[in-house]
Chimera marker file (.cmm) of the C-alpha trace (Angstrom):
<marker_set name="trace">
<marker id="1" x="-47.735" y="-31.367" z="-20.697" r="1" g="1" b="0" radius="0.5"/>
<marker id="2" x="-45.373" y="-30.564" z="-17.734" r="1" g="1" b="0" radius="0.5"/>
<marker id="3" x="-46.926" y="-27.236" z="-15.349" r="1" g="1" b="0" radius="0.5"/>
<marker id="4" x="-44.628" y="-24.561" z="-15.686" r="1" g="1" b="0" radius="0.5"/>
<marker id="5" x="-42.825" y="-22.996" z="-12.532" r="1" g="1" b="0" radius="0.5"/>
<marker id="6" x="-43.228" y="-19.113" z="-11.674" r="1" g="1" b="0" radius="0.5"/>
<marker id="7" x="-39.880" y="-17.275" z="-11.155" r="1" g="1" b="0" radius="0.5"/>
<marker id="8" x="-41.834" y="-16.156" z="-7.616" r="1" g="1" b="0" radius="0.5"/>
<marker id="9" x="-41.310" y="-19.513" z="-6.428" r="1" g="1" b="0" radius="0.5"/>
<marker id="10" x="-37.984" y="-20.309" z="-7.534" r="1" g="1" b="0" radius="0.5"/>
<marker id="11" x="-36.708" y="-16.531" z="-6.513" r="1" g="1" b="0" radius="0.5"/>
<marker id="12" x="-38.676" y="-15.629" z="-3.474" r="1" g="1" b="0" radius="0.5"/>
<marker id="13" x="-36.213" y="-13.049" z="-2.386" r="1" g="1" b="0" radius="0.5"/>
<marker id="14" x="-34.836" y="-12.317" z="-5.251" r="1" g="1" b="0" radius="0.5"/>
<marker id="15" x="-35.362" y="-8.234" z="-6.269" r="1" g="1" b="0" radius="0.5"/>
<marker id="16" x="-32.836" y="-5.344" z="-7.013" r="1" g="1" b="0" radius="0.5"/>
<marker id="17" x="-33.301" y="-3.782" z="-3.650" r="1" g="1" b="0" radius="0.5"/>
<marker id="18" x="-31.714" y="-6.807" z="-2.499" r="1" g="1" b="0" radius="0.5"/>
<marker id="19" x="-28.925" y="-7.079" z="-5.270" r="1" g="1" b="0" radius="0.5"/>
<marker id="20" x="-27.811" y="-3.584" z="-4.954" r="1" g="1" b="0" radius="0.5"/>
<marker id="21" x="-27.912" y="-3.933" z="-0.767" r="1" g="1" b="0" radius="0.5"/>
<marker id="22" x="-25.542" y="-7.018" z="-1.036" r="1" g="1" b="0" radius="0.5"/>
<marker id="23" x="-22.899" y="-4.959" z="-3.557" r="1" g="1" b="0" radius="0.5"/>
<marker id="24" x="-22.648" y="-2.090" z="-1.218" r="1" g="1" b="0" radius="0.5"/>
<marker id="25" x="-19.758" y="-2.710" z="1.101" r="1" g="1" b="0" radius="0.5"/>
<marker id="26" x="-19.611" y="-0.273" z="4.271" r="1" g="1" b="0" radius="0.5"/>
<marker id="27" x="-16.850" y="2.060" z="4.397" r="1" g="1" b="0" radius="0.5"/>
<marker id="28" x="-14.922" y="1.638" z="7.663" r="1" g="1" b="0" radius="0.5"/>
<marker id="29" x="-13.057" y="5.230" z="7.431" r="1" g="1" b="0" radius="0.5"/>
<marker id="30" x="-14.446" y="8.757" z="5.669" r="1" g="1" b="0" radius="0.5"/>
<marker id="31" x="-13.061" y="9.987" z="2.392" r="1" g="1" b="0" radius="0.5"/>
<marker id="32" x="-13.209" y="13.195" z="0.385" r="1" g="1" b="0" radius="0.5"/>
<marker id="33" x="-16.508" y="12.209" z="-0.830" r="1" g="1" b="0" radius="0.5"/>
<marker id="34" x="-18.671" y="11.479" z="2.473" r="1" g="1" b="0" radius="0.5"/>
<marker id="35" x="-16.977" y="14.390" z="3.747" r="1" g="1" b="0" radius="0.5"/>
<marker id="36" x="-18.066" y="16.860" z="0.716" r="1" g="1" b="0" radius="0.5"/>
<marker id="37" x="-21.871" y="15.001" z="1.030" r="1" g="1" b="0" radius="0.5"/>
<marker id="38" x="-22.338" y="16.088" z="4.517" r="1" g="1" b="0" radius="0.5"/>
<marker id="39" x="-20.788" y="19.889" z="4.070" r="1" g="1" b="0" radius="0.5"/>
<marker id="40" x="-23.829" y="19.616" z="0.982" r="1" g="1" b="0" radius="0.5"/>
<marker id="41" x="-26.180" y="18.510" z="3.487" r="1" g="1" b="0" radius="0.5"/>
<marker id="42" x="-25.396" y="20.815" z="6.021" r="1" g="1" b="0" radius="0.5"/>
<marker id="43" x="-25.745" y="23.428" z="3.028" r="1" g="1" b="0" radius="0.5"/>
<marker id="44" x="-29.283" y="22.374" z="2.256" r="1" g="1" b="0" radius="0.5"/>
<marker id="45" x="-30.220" y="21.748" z="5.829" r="1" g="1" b="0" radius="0.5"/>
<marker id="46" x="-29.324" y="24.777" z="7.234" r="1" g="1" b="0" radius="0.5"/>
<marker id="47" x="-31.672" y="27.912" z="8.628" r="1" g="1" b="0" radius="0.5"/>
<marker id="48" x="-31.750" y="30.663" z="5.872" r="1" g="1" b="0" radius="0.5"/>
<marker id="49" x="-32.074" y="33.216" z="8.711" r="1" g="1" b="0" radius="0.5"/>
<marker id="50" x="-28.808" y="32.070" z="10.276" r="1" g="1" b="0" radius="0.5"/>
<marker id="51" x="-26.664" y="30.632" z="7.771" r="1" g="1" b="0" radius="0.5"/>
<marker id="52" x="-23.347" y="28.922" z="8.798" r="1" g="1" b="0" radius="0.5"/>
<marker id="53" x="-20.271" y="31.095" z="8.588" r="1" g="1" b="0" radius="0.5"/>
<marker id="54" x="-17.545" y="30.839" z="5.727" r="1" g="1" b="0" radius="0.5"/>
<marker id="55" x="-14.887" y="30.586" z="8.731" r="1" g="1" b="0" radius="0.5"/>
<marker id="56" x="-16.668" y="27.615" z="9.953" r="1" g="1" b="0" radius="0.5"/>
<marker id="57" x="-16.929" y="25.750" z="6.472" r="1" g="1" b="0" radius="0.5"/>
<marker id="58" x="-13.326" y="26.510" z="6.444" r="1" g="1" b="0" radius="0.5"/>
<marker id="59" x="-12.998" y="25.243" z="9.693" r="1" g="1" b="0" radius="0.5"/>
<marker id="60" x="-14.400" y="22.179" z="9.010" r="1" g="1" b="0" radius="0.5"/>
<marker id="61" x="-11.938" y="21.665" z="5.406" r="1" g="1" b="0" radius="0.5"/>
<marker id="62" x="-9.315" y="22.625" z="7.801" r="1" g="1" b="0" radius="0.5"/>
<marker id="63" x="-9.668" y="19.808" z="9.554" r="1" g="1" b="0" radius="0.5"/>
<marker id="64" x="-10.496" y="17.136" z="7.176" r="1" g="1" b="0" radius="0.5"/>
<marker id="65" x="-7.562" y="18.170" z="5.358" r="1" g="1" b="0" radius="0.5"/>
<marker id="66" x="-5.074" y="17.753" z="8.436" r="1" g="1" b="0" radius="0.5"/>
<marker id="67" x="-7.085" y="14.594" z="9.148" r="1" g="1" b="0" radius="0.5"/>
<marker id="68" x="-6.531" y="13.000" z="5.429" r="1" g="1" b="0" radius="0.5"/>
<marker id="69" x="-2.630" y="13.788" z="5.994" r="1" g="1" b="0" radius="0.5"/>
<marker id="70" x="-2.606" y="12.237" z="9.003" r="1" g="1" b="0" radius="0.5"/>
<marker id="71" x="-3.699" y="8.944" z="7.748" r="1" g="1" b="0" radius="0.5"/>
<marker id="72" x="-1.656" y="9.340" z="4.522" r="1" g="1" b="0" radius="0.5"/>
<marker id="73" x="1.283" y="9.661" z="6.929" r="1" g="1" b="0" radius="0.5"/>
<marker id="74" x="-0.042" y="6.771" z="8.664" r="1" g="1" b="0" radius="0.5"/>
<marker id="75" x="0.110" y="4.930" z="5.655" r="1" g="1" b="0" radius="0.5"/>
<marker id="76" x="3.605" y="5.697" z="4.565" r="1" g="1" b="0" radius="0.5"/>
<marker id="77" x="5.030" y="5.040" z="7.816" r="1" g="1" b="0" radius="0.5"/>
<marker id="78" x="3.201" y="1.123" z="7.711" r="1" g="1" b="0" radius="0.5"/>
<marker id="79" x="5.387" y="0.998" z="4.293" r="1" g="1" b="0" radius="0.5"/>
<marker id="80" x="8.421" y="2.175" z="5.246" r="1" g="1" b="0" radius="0.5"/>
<marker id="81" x="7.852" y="-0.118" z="8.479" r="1" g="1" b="0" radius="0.5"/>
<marker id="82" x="6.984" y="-3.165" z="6.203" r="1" g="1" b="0" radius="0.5"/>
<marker id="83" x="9.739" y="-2.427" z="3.707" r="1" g="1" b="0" radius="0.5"/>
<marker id="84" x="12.584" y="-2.242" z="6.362" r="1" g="1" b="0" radius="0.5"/>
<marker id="85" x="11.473" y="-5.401" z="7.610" r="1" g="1" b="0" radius="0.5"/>
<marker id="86" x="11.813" y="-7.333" z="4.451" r="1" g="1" b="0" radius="0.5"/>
<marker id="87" x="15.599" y="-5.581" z="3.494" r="1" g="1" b="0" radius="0.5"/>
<marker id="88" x="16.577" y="-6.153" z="6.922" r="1" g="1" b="0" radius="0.5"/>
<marker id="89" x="16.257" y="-9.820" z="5.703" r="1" g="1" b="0" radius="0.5"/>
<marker id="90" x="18.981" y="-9.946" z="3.788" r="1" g="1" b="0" radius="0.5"/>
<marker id="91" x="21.658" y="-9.630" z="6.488" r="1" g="1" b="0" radius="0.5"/>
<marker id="92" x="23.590" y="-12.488" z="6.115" r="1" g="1" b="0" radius="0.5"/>
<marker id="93" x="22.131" y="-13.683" z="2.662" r="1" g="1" b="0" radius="0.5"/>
<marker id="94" x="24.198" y="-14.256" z="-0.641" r="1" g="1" b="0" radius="0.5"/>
<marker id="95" x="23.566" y="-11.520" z="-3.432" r="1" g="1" b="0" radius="0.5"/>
<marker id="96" x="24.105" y="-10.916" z="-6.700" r="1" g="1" b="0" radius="0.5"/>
<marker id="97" x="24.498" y="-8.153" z="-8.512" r="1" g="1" b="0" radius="0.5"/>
<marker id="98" x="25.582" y="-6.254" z="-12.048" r="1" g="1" b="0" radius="0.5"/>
<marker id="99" x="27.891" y="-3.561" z="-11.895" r="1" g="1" b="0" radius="0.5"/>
<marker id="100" x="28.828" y="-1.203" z="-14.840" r="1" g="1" b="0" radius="0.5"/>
<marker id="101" x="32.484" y="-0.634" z="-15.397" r="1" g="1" b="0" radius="0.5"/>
<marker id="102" x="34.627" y="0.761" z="-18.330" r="1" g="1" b="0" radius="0.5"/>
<marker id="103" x="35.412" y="-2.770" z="-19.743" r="1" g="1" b="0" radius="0.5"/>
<marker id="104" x="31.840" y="-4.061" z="-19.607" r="1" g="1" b="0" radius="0.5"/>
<marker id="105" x="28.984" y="-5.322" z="-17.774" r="1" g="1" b="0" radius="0.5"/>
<marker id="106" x="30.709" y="-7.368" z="-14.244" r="1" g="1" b="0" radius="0.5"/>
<marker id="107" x="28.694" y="-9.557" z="-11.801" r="1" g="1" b="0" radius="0.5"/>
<marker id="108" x="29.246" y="-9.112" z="-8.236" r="1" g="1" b="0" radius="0.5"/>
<marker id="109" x="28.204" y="-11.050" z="-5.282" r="1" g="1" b="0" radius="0.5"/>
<marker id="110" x="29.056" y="-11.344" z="-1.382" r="1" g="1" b="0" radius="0.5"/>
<marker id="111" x="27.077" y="-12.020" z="1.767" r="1" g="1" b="0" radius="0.5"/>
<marker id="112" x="25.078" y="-8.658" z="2.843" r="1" g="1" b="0" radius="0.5"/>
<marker id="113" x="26.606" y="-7.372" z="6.532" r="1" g="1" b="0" radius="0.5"/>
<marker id="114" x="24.453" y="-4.431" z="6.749" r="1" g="1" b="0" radius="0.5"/>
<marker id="115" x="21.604" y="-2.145" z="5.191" r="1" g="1" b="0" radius="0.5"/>
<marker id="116" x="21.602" y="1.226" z="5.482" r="1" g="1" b="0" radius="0.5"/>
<marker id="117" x="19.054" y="4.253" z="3.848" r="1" g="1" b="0" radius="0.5"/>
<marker id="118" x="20.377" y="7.299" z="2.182" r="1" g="1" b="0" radius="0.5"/>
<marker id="119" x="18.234" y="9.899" z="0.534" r="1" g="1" b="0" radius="0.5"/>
<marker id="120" x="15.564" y="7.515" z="0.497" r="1" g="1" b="0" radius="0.5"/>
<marker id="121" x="17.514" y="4.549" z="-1.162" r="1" g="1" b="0" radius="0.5"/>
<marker id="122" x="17.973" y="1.504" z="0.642" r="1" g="1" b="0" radius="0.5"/>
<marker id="123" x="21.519" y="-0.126" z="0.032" r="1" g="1" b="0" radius="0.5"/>
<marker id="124" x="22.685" y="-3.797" z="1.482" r="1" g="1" b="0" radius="0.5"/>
<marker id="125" x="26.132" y="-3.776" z="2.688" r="1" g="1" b="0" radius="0.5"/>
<marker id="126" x="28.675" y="-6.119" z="1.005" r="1" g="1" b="0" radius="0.5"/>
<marker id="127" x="32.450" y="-5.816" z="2.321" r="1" g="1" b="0" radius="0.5"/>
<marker id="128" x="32.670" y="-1.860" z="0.945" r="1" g="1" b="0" radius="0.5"/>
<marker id="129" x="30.177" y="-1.789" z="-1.403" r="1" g="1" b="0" radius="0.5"/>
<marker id="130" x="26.600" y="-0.406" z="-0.750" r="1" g="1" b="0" radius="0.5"/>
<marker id="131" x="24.344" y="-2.214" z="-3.494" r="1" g="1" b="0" radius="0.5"/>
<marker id="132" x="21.152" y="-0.338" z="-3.920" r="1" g="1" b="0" radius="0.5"/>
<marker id="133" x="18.199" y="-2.994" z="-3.309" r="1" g="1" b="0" radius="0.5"/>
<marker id="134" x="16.952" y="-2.413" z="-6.810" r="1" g="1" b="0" radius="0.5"/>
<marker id="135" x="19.359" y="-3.406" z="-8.714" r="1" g="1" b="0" radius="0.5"/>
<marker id="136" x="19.769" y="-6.841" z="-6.682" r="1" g="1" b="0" radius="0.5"/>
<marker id="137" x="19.263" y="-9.459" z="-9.467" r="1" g="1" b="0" radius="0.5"/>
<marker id="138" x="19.748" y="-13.125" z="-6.810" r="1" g="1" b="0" radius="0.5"/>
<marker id="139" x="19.133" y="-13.250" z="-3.369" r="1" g="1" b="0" radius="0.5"/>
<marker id="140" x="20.205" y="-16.720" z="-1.677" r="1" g="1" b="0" radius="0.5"/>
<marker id="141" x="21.372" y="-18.727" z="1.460" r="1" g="1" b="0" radius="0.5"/>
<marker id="142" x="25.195" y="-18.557" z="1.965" r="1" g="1" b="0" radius="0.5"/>
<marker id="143" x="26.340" y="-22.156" z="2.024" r="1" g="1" b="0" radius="0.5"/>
<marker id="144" x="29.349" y="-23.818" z="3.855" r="1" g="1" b="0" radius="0.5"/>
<marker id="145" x="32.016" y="-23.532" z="0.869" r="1" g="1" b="0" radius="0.5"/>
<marker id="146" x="31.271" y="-19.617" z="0.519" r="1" g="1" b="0" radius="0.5"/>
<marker id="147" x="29.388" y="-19.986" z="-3.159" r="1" g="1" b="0" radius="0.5"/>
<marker id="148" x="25.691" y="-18.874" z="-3.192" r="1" g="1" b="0" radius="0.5"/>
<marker id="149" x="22.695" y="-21.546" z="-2.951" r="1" g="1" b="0" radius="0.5"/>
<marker id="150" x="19.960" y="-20.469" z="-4.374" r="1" g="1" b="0" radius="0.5"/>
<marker id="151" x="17.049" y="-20.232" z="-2.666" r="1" g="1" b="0" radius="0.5"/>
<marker id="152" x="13.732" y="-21.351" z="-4.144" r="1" g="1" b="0" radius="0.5"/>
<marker id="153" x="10.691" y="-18.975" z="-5.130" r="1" g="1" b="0" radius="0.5"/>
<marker id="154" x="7.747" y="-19.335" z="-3.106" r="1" g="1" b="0" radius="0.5"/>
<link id1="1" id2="2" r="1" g="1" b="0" radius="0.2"/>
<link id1="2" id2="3" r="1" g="1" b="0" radius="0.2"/>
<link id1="3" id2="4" r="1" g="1" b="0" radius="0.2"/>
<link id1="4" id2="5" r="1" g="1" b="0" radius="0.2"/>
<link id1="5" id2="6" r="1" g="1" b="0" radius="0.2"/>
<link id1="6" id2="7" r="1" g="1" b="0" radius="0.2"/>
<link id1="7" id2="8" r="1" g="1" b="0" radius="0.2"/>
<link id1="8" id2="9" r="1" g="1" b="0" radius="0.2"/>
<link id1="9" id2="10" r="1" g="1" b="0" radius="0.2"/>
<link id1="10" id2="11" r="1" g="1" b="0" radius="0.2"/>
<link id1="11" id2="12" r="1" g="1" b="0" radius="0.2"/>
<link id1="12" id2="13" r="1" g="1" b="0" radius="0.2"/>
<link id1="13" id2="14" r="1" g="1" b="0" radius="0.2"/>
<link id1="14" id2="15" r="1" g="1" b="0" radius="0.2"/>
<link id1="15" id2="16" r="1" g="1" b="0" radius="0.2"/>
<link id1="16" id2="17" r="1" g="1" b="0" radius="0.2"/>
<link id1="17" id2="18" r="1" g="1" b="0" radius="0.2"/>
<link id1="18" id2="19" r="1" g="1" b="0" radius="0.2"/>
<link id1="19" id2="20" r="1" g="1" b="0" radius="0.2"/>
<link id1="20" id2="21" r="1" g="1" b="0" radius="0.2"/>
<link id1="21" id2="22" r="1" g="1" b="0" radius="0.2"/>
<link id1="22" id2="23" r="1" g="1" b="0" radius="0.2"/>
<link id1="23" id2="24" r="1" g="1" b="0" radius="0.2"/>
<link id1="24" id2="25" r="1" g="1" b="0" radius="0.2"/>
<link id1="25" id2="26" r="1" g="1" b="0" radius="0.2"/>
<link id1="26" id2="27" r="1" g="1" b="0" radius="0.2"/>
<link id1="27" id2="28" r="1" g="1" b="0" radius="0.2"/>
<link id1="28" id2="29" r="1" g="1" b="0" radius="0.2"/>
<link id1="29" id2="30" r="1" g="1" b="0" radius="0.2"/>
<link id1="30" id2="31" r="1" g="1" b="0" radius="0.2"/>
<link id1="31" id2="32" r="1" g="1" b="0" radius="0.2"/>
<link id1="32" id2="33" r="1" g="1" b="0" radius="0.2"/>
<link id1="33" id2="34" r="1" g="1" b="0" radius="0.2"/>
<link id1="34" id2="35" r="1" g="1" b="0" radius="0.2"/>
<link id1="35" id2="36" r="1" g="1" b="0" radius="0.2"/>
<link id1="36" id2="37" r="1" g="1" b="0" radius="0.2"/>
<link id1="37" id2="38" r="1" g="1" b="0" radius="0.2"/>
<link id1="38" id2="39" r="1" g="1" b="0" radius="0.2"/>
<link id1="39" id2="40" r="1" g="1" b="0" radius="0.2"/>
<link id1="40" id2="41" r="1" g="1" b="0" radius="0.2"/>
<link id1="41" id2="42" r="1" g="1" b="0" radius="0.2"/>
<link id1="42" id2="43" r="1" g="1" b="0" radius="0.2"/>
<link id1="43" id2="44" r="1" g="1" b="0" radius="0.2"/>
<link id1="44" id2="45" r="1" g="1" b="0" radius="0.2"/>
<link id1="45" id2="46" r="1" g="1" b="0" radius="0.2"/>
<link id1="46" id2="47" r="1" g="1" b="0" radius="0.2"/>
<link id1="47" id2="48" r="1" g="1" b="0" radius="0.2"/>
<link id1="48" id2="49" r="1" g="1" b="0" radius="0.2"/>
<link id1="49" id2="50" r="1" g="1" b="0" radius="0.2"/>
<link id1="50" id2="51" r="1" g="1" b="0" radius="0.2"/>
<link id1="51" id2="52" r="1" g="1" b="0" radius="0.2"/>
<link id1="52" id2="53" r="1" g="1" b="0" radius="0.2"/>
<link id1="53" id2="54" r="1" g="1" b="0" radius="0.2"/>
<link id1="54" id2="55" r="1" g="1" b="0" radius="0.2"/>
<link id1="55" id2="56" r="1" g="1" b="0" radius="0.2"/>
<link id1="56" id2="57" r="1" g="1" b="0" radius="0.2"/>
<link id1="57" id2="58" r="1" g="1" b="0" radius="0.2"/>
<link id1="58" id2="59" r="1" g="1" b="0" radius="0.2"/>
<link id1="59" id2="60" r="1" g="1" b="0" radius="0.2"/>
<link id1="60" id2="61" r="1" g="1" b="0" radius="0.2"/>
<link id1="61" id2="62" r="1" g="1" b="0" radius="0.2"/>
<link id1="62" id2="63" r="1" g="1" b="0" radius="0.2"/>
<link id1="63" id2="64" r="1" g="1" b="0" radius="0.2"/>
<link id1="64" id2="65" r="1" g="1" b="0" radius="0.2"/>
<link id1="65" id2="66" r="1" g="1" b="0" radius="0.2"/>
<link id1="66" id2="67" r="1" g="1" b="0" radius="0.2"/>
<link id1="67" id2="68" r="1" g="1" b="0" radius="0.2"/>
<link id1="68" id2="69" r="1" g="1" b="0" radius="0.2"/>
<link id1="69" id2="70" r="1" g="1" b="0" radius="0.2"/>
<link id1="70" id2="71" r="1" g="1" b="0" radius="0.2"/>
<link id1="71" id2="72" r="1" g="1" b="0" radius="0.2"/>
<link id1="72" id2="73" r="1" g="1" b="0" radius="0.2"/>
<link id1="73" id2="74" r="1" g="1" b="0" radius="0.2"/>
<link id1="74" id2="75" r="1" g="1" b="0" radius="0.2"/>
<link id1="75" id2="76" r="1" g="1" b="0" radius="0.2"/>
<link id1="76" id2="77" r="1" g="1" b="0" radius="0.2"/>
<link id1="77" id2="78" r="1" g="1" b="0" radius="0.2"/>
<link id1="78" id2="79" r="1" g="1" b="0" radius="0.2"/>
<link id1="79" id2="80" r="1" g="1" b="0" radius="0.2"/>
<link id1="80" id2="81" r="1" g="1" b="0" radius="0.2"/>
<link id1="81" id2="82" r="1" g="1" b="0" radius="0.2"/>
<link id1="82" id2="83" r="1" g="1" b="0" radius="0.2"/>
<link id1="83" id2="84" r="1" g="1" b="0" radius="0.2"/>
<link id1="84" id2="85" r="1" g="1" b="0" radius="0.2"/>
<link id1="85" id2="86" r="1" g="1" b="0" radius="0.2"/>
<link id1="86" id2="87" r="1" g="1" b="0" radius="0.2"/>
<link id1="87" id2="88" r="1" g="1" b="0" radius="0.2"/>
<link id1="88" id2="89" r="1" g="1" b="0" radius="0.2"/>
<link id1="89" id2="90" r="1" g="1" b="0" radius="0.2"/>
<link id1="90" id2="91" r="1" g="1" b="0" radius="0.2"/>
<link id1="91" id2="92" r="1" g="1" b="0" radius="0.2"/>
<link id1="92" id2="93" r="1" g="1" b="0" radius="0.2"/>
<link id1="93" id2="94" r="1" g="1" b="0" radius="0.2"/>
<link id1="94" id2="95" r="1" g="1" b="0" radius="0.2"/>
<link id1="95" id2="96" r="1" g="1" b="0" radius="0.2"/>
<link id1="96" id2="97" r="1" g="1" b="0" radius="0.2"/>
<link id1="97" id2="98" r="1" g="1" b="0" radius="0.2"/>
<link id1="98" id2="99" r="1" g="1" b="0" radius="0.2"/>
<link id1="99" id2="100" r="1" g="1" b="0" radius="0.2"/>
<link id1="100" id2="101" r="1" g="1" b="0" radius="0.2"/>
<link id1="101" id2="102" r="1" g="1" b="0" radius="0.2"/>
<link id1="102" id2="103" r="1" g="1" b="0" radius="0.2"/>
<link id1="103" id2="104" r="1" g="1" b="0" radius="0.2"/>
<link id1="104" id2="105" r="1" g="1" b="0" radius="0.2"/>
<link id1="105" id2="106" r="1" g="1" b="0" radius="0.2"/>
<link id1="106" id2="107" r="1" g="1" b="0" radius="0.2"/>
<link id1="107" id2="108" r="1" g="1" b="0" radius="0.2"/>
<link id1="108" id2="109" r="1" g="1" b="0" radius="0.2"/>
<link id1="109" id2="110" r="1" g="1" b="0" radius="0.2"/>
<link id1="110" id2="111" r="1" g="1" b="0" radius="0.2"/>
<link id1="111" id2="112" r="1" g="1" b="0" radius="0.2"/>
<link id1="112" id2="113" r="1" g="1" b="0" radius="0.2"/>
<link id1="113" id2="114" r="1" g="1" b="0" radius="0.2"/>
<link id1="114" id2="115" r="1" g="1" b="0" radius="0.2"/>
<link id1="115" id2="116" r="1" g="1" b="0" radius="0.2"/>
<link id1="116" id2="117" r="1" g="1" b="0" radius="0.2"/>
<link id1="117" id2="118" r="1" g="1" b="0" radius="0.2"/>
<link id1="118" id2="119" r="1" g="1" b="0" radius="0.2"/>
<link id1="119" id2="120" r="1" g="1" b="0" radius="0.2"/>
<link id1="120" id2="121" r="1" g="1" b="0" radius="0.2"/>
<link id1="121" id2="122" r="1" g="1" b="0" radius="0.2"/>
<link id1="122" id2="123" r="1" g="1" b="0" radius="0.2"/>
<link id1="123" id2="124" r="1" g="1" b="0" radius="0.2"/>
<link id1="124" id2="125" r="1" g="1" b="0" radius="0.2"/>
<link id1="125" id2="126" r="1" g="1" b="0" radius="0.2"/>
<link id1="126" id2="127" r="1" g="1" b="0" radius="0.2"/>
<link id1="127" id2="128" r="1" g="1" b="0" radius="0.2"/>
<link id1="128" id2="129" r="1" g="1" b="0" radius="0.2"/>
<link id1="129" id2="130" r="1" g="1" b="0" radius="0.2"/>
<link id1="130" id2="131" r="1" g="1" b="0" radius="0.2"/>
<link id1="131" id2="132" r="1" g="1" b="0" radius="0.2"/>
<link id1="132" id2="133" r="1" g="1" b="0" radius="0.2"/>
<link id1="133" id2="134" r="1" g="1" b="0" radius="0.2"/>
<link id1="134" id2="135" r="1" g="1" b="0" radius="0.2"/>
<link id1="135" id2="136" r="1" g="1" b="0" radius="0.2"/>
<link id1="136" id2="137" r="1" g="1" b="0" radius="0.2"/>
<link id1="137" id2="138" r="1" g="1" b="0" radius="0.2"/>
<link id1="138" id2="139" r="1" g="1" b="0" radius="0.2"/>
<link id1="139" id2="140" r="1" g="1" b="0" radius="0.2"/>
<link id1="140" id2="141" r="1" g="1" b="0" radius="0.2"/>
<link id1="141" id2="142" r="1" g="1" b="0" radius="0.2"/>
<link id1="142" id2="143" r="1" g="1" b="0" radius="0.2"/>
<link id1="143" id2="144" r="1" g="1" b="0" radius="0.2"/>
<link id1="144" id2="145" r="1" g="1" b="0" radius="0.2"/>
<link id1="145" id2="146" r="1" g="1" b="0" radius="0.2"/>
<link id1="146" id2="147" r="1" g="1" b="0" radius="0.2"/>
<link id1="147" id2="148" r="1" g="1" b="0" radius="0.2"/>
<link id1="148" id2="149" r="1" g="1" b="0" radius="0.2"/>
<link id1="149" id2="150" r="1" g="1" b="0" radius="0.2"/>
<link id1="150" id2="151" r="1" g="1" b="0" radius="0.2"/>
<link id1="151" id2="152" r="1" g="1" b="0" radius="0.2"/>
<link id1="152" id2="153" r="1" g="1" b="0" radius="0.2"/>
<link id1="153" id2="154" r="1" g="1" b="0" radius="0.2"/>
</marker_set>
């Protein structure tokens, strides 16, 4: 009859301590929540005969809170970056779009000359007519004998 193997051999290293250690991933900037666990340490730690002041809690909330805006500002201004990077793209690209009139439903297209932003739309250009981005349905390279080629997902 064949020995049998203990799992302390096969798993030498093996324990929850370890499993748990390996799932925790370290935060690189404080949130809401490390911020609120040390104010509650700071709470529990603190000398009953001289507690901390309300102004300085509110100090302290103060200045997480302008901090957190901060980086959500940061944040938005990446996007915005990002996003007028990838519309200022289309300058000089075929497009296509749909266009609502009183007889029907009309596709339009025409090579993009410019983008521009207006109340927080972002239009392309084409001859006269500012197409917002969104309701581009083709985007493709303008090809020698003015119709559209289109270009290829990737």
């Amino acid at each position: 009859m064949a020995d049998s193997i203990g799992t302390k051999n096969i798993w030498p290293y093996y324990s929850s301590q370890n499993v748990q250690a390996a799932a925790r991933k370290p935060v690189k900037e404080m949130g809401k929540d490390q911020f609120l666990q040390i104010l509650v340490t700071q709470l529990r730690n603190q000398d009953p005969m001289q507690p901390m002041q309300d102004k300085e809690f509110i100090a302290q909330m103060a200045q997480f809170s302008s901090l957190e805006q901060m980086m959500n500002m940061s944040k938005e201004v990446t996007a915005l970056r990002q996003s007028a990077g990838m519309v200022a793209g289309l300058i000089g690209k075929e497009i296509s779009w749909f266009e609502e009139t009183e007889a029907g439903v009309v596709q339009h297209s025409g090579t993009v000359s410019s983008v521009l932003w207006s109340e927080g739309v972002q239009y392309a250009k084409v001859e006269n007519v500012n197409v917002p981005i969104d309701e581009i349905i083709s985007i493709s390279e303008p090809t020698e004998d003015g119709g559209p080629e289109v270009a290829e997902n990737e």
